[in-house]
C-alpha positions as CSV (number, residue, x, y, z in Angstrom):
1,X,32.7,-31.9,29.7
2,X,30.1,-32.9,26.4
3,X,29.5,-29.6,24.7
4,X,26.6,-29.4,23.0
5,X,26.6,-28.2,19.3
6,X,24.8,-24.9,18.2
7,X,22.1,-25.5,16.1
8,X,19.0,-23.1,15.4
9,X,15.9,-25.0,16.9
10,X,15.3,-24.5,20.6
11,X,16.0,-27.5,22.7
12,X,12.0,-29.1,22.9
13,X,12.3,-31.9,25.5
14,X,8.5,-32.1,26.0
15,X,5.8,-33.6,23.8
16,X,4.0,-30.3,24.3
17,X,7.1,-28.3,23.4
18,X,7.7,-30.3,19.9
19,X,3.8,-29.9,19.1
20,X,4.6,-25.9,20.0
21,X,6.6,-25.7,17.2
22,X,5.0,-28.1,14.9
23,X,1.7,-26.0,15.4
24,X,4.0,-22.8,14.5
25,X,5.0,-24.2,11.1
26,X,1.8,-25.6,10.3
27,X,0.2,-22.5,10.8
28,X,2.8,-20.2,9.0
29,X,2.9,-23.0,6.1
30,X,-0.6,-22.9,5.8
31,X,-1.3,-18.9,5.9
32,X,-2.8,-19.1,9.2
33,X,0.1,-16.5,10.5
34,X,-1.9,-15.2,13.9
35,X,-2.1,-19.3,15.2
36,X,1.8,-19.5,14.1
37,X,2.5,-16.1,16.0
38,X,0.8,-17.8,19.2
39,X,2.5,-20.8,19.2
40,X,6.0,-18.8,18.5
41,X,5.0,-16.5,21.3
42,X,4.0,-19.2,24.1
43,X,7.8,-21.3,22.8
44,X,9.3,-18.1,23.5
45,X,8.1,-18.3,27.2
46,X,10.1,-21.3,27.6
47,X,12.8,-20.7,24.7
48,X,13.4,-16.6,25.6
49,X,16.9,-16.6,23.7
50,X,15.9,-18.9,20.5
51,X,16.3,-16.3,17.6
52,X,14.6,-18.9,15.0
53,X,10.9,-18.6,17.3
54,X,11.7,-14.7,16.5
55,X,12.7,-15.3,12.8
56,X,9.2,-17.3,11.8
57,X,7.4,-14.3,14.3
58,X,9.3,-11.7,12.2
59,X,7.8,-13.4,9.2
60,X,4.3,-14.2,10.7
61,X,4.7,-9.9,10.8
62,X,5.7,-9.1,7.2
63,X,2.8,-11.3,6.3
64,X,0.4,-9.5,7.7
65,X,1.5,-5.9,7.0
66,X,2.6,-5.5,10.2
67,X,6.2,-4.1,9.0
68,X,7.3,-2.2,12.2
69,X,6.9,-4.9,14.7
70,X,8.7,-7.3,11.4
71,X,12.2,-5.0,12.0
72,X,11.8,-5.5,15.7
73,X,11.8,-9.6,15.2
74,X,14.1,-10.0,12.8
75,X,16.9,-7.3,14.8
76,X,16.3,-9.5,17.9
77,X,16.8,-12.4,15.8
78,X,20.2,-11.5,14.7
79,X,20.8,-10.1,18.2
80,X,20.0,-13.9,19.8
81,X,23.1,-15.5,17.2
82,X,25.4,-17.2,19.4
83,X,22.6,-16.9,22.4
84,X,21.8,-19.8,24.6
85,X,18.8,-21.5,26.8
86,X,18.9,-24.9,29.0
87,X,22.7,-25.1,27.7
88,X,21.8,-25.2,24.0
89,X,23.8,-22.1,22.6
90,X,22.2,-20.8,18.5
91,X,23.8,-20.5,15.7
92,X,22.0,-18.6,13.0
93,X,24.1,-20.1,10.2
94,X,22.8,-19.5,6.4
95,X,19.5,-17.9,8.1
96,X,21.4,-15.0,9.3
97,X,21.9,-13.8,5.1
98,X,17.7,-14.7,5.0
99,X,16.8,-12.6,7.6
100,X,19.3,-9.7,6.1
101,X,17.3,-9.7,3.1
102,X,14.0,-10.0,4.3
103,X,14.8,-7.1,6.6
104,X,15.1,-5.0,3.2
105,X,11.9,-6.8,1.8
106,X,10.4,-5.1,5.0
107,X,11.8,-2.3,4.7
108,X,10.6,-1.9,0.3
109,X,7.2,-3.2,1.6
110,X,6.7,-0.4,4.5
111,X,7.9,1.9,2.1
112,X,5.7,1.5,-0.7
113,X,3.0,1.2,1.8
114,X,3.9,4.3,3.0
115,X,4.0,5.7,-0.4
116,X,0.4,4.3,-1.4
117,X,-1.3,6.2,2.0
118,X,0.6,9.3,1.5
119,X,-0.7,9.2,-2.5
120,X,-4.1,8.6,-1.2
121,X,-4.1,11.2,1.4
122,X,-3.1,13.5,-1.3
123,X,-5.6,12.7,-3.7
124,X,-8.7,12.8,-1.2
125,X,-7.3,16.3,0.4
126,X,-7.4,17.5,-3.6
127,X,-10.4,16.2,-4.1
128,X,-12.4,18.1,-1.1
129,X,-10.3,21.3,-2.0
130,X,-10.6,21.0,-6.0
131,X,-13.3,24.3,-5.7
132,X,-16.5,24.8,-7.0
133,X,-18.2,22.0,-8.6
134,X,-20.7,19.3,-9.6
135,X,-20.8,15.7,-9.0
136,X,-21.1,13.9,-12.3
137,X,-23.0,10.3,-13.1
138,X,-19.4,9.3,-13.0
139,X,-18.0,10.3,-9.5
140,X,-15.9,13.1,-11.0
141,X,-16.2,16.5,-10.6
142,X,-17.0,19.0,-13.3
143,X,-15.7,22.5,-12.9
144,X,-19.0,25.0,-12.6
145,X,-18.3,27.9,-15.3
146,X,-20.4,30.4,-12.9
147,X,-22.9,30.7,-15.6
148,X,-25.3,27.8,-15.7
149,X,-24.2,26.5,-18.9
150,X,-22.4,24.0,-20.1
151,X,-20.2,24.7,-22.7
152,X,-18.4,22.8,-25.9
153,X,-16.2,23.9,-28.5
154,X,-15.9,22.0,-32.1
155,X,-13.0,23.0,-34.9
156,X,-14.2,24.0,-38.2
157,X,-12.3,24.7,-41.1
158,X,-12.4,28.6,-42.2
159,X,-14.3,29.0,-45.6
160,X,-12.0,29.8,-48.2
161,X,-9.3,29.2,-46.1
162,X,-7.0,26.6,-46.8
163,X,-5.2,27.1,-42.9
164,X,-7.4,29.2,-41.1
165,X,-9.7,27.5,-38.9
166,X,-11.9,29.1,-36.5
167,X,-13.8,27.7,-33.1
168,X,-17.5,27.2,-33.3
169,X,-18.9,27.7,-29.4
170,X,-22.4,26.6,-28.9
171,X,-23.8,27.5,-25.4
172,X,-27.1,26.1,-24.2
173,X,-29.3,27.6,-21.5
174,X,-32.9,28.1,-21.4
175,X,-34.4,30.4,-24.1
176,X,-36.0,33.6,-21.2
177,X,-39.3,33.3,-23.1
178,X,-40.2,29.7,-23.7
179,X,-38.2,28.0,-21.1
180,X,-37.0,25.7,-23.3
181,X,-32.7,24.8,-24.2
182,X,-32.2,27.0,-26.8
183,X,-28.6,26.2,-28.9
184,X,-26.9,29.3,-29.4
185,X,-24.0,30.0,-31.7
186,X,-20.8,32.6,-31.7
187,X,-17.8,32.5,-34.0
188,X,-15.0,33.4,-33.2
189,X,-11.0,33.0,-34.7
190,X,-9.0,30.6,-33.0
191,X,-5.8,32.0,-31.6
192,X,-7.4,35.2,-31.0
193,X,-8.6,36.8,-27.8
194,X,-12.1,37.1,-27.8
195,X,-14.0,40.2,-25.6
């Protein structure tokens, strides 16, 4: 008896069939990966054991972020080598080392996604717990020094002092009698505990 040979493509012995899968490489070819998924999904109806419909799915997947259900299609794909349907047994050939690998692309891609969300959960839970604060013109949040004033330091060089240096601290709040910023100026020696 004629044994047919194993190829990858399912069997299409309809007009509608061959447009099937036309319609699902169009569609992947052209970025239009939820029409591709369709078509796969409506050949696979017909063409249950054809691990290539599951290969451009799995692919259709990783395309769209949708990582998990990309493992799913690809490990049935690999399961489905050496499957048949209507007689017509697969063989997965070369494509069995493409799915390998983008099996780890999805798995690098879920990861660093994961990474990303995890990163951003962080830095929106430190952000609502960062304490007491203001919102700046910026989006940022300045620390509060509990006293109503804003504070900034400047370096100047110790008179007669060749290495000395000392920190010049100007606060400004509002003067208690004319209600007006008033700058007002302490010394004090840097690397030294102040009072």
């Amino acid at each position: 008896s004629y044994v047919r040979p194993a190829s990858l493509f399912p069997p299409c012995s309809t007009d509608e069939q061959c447009a099937l899968l036309q319609r699902m490489r169009d569609a992947y070819d052209q970025g239009d990966y939820e029409a591709s998924i369709r078509a796969a999904e409506k050949l696979m109806k017909i063409f249950p054991n054809c691990p290539y419909l599951y290969m451009y799915r799995g692919m259709c997947y990783g395309q769209t972020d949708r990582y998990d259900e990309a493992l799913i299609d690809f490990t049935k794909a690999l399961s489905l080598d050496n499957a048949s349907d209507a007689g017509k047994t697969y063989w997965l050939g070369h494509n069995r080392q493409l799915i390998l690998g983008d099996i780890q692309l999805v798995h690098h891609m879920k990861g660093a996604r994961d990474r990303a969300i995890a990163e951003m959960k962080g830095a929106e839970a430190s952000v609502q717990t960062s304490g007491s604060g203001t919102e700046t013109a910026t989006g940022r949040r300045a620390k509060s020094t509990g006293t109503g004033r804003r504070s900034t330091t400047t370096r100047a060089k110790k008179p007669g002092s060749s290495t000395g240096s000392q920190a010049k601290t100007t606060d400004r709040s509002e003067s208690r009698t004319t209600g007006k910023k008033a700058p007002r100026t302490r010394r004090r020696e840097s690397g030294k505990d102040q009072p």
